[in-house]
C-alpha positions in Angstrom: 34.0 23.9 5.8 30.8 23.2 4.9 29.3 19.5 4.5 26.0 18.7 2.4 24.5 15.2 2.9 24.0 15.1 -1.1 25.4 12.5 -3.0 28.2 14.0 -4.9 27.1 17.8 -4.1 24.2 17.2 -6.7 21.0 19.5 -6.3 18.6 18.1 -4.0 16.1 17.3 -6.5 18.6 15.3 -8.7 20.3 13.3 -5.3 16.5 12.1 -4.6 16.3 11.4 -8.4 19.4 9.1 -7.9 18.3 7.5 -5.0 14.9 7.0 -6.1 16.1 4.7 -9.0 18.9 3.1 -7.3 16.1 1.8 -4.5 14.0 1.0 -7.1 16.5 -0.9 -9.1 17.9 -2.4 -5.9 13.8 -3.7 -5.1 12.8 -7.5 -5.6 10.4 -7.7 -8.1 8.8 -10.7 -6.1 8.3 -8.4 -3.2 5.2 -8.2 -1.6 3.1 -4.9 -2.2 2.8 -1.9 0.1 -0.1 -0.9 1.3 -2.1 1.7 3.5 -3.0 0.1 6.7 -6.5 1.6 7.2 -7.2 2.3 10.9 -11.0 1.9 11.9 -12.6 2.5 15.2 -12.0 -0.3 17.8 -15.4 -1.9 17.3 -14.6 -2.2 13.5 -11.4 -3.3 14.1 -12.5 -6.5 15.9 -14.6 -7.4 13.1 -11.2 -7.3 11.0 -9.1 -9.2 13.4 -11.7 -11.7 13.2 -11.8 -11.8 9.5 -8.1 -12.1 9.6 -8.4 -15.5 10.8 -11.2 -16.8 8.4 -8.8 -15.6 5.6 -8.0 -18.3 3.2 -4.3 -19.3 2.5 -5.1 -19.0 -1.4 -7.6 -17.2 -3.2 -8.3 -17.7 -7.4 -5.0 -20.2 -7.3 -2.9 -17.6 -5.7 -1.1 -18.1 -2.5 -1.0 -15.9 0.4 1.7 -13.1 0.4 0.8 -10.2 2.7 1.6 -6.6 1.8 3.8 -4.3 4.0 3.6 -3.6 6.8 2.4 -6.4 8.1 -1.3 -6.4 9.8 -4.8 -8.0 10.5 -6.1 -5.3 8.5 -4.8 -5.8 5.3 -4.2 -9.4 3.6 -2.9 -10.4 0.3 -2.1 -13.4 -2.9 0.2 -13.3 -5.4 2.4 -10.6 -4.6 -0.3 -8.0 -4.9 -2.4 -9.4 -7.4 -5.3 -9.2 -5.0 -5.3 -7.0 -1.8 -7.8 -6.6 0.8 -7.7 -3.8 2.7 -10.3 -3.9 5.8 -11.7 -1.2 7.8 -11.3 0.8 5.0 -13.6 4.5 4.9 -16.9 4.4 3.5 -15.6 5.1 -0.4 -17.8 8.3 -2.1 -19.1 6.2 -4.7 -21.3 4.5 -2.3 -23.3 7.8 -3.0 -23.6 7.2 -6.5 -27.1 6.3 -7.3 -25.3 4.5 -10.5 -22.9 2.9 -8.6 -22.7 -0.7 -10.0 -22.7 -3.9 -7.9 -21.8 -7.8 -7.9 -22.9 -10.5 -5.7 -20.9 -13.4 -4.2 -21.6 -16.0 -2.3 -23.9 -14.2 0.0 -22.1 -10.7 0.1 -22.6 -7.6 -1.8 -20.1 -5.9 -3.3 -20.0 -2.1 -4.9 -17.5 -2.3 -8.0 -15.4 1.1 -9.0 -13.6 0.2 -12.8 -10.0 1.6 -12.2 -8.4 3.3 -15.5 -5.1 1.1 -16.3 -5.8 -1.2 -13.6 -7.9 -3.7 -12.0 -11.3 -3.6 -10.6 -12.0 -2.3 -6.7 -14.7 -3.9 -4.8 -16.2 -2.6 -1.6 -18.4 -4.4 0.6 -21.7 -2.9 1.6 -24.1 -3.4 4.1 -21.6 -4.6 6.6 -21.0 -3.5 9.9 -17.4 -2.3 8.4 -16.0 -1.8 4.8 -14.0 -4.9 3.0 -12.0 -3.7 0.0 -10.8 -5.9 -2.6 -8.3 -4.3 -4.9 -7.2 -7.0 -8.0 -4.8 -6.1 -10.6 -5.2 -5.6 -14.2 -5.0 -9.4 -14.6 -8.7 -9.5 -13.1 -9.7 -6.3 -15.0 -13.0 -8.4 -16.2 -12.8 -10.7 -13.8 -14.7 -10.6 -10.0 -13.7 -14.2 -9.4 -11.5 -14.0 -6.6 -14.6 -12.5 -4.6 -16.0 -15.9 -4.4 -12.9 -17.1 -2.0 -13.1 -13.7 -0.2 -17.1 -14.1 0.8 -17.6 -16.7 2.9 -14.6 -15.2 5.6 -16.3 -11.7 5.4 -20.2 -13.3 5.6 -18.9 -15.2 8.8 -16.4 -12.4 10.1 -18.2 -9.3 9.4 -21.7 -9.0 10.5 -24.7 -7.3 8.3 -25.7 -3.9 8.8 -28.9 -3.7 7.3 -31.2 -6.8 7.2 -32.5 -8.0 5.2 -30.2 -6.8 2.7 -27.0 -9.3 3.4 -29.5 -12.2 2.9 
């Protein structure tokens, strides 16, 4: 007799149809957000651990809720509405000679505009990269870079003087 794992002998790409939405209906809509944990050479890494501890417990109004799974690299507030990611690779718009940029509180920031969705900030001229990923909520809006810059100014040392002052 032969057995099949498949919920009710459906084809295999209905069964993970089925079981897509039943785990998606059976998810929390107050669950935190899933990230990729990046994972940066050691040296980089210690500049993230440190900036995991400077890390405010709200940022814009929004208390902490870190995504999954849980690490010093990644960090988050109000259930994903703002998600830092650090440690992350050099992004390829860096090369962009039109790239655009924001300043806050002392750190420099390279913006990317995401279709449907919130802004991305990278931080440049630090000895690693600090991504900021808000939601569409922020979609105009870089304010919750001004709670993020004073941990990564302290945490996160400059690459290139003069150009962090």
């Amino acid at each position: 007799m032969k057995s099949s794992h498949r919920p009710f002998g459906l084809p295999a790409a209905v069964a993970a149809a089925v079981l897509l939405s039943a785990a998606a209906g059976c998810s929390s809509p107050d669950a935190s957000a899933s990230v990729v944990v990046p994972s940066p050479p050691a040296e980089e890494a210690s500049y993230c651990q440190a900036l995991a501890k400077e890390l405010p417990d709200t940022v814009a109004g929004l208390g902490r809720s870190d995504p999954e799974p849980g690490s010093d690299l990644t960090a988050g507030w109000g259930d994903g509405a703002i998600v830092l990611r650090c440690g992350v690779p050099r992004p390829e718009k860096m090369s962009d000679p039109k790239a655009q940029g924001v300043s806050a509180n002392g750190v420099r920031w390279m913006l990317e505009e995401r279709a449907g969705d919130g802004p991305r900030f990278t931080s440049v001229y630090r000895k690693t990269y600090v991504e900021v990923t808000l939601d569409a909520r922020y979609e105009h809006d870089a304010g919750p870079l001004t709670d993020l810059a004073i941990p990564v100014e302290r945490a996160v040392p400059c690459a290139l003087e003069p150009e962090c002052a």
